[in-house]
C-alpha positions in Angstrom: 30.7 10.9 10.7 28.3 11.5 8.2 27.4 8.0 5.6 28.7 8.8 1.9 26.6 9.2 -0.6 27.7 5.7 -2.0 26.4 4.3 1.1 23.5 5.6 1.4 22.7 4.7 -2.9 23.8 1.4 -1.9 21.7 0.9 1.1 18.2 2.5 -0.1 18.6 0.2 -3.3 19.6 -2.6 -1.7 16.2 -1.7 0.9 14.3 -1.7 -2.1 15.7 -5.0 -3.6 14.2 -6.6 -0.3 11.3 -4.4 -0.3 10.5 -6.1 -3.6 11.4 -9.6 -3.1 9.4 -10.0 -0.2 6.6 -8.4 -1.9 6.9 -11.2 -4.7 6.9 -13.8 -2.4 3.6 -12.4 -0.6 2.1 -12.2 -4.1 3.1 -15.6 -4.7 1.8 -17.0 -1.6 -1.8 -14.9 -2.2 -1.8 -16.6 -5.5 -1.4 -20.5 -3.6 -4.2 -19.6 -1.1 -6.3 -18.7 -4.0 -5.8 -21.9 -6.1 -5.6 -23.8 -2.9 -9.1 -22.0 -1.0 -10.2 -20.2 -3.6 -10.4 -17.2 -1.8 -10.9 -14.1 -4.1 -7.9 -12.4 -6.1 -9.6 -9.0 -5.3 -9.6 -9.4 -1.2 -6.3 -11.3 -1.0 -4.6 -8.0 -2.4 -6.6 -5.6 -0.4 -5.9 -7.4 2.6 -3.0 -10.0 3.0 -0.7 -8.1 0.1 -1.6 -4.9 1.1 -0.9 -5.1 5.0 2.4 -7.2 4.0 3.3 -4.6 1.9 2.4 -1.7 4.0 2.9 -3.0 7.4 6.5 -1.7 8.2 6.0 1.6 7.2 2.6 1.7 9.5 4.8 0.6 12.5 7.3 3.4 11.7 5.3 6.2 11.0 3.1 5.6 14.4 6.6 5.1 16.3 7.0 8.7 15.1 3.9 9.6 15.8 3.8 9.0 19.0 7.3 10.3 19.4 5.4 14.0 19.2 6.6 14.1 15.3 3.5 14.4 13.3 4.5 16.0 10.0 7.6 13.2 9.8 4.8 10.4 10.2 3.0 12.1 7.7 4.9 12.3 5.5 6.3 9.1 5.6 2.8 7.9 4.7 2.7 9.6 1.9 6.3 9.1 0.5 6.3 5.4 1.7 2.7 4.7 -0.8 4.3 6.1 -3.5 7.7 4.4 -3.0 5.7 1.2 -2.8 3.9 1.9 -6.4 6.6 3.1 -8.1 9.8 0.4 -6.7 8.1 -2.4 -4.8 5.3 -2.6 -7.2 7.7 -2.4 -10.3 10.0 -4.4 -9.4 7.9 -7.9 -9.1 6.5 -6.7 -12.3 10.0 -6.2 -14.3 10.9 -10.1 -13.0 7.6 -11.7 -14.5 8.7 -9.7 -17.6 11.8 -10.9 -17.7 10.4 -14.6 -16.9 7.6 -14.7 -18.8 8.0 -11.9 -21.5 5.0 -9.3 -21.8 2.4 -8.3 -18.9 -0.7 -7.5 -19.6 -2.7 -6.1 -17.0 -6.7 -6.3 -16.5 -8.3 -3.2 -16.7 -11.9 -3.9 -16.8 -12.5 -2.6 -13.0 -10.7 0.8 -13.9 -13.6 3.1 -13.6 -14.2 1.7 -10.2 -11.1 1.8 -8.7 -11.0 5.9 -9.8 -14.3 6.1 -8.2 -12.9 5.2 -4.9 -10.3 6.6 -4.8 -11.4 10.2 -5.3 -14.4 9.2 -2.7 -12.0 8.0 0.2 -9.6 11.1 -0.8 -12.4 13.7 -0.8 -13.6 11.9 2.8 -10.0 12.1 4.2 -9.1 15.6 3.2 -13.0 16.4 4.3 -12.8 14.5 7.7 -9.2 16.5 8.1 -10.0 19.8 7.5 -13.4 19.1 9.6 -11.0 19.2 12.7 -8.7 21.6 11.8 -6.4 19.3 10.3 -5.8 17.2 13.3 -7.2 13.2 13.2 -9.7 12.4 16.1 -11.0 8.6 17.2 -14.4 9.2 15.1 -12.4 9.9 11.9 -9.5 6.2 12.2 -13.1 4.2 12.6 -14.7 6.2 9.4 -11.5 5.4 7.2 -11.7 1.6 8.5 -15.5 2.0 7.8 -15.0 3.3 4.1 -12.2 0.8 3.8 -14.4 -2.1 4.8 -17.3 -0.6 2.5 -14.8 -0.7 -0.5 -13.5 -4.4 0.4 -17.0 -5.8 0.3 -17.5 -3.6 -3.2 -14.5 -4.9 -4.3 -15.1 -8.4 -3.5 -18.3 -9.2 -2.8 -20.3 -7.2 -5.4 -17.9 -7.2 -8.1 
């Protein structure tokens, strides 16, 4: 028998709960490896937070993948990035409200960050298309290629 709807409101917020936890913690351990190494803010996020973060929904959408389901592991990218922004991301930041009252958030590096963005979205929908919207070898090592271009922008030259 099918799961009722209770059940399934229960579990995905409960998912989320964890989702979000564990997220904090990885946060808080970026932050002890920073004070500890000094190791930059900037490349701890865009490395050990956002693999952390991301890494179970890799694993699941190549499982797919290679199950022959390639619109399902698409779309679980997609849906599982903006799940993280919008309930992982938000809840971390609605428990250091609560703890600490107001958050203010940096946003000096704005301009950038919209920069990039639009450059690695115009390369991926670009590099997509290019092969009729199927992703070859040569295109994975141009994303890591971008990506690793942007992590030494982001932490080296900023």
């Amino acid at each position: 028998p099918a799961p009722s709807l209770t059940r399934l409101l229960v579990a995905f917020f409960a998912s989320m709960a964890w989702l979000s936890g564990t997220a904090y913690v990885v946060c808080l351990g970026s932050d002890v490896i920073n004070r500890r190494w000094g190791v930059p803010q900037a490349f701890l996020g865009l490395t050990l937070v956002a693999v952390g973060t991301s890494w179970p929904n890799l694993m699941a959408s190549v499982i797919t993948a290679r199950d022959g389901r390639g619109a399902i592991a698409v779309s679980n990218a997609l849906g599982s990035n903006v799940q993280n922004v919008f309930f992982v991301l938000a809840g971390p930041l609605w428990v250091s409200v609560l703890l600490n009252g107001s958050y203010v958030a940096d946003g000096s590096d704005i301009l950038t960050s919209v920069l990039w963005m639009g450059i690695t979205l115009a390369f991926t929908v670009a590099a997509v298309a290019y092969e009729g919207f199927r992703l070859k070898c040569w295109a994975g090592w141009s994303f890591m290629a971008v990506y690793a271009a942007y992590l030494v922008q982001a932490t080296v030259l900023a």
